[in-house]
Each structure stands twice: as structure tokens, then as C-alpha cells.
Steps between C-alpha positions, in 0.01 A plus 500: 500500500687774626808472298309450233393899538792606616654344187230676323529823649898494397494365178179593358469873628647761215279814632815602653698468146191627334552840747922535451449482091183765486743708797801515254261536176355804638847655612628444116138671386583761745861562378376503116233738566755770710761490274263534170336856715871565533553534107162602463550798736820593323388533176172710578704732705741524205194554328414787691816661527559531081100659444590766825800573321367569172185659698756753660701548127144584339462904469 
């Protein structure tokens, strides 16, 4: 009986799996996400930078 649920506690249990995968999915999600704003920050401030310029060029 109680091997049985030990045996059933080892083999059977994948909550801890379960927890590792959604752990690393997350960190990839959170990687994606930081290195898109990256770009995305980039580009707006480049943005900015060429409409002040013609701003400060306009008469």
C-alpha cells in the first residue's frame, strides 16, 4: 500500500514539470516582449528627433 503511493507520487506527479515549462515559457515571453519595446522605443524616438528637426528648420 505504501509503495504503491510512493510509486505514485514519483511517477505519476508532473505539477513539478508542469511549473519548470510555464517558468521558462514566461522568461522567453518576457525576453520577446523587452527586446520588441527595445526596437519599438528606437524608432519612435527616431521619430521624434526628424519632426523636432524639421520643427526647428520651419521659419
Amino acid at each position: 500500500m505504501m509503495a504503491r503511493f510512493i510509486r505514485r507520487l514519483l511517477v505519476e506527479d508532473k505539477g513539478g514539470a508542469t511549473a519548470i515549462e510555464l517558468c521558462i515559457l514566461t522568461a522567453l515571453i518576457s525576453v520577446a516582449i523587452i527586446a520588441s519595446l527595445h526596437t519599438f522605443s528606437n524608432q519612435l524616438n527616431n521619430t521624434f528627433a526628424a519632426a523636432s528637426s524639421k520643427i526647428a528648420i520651419t521659419p
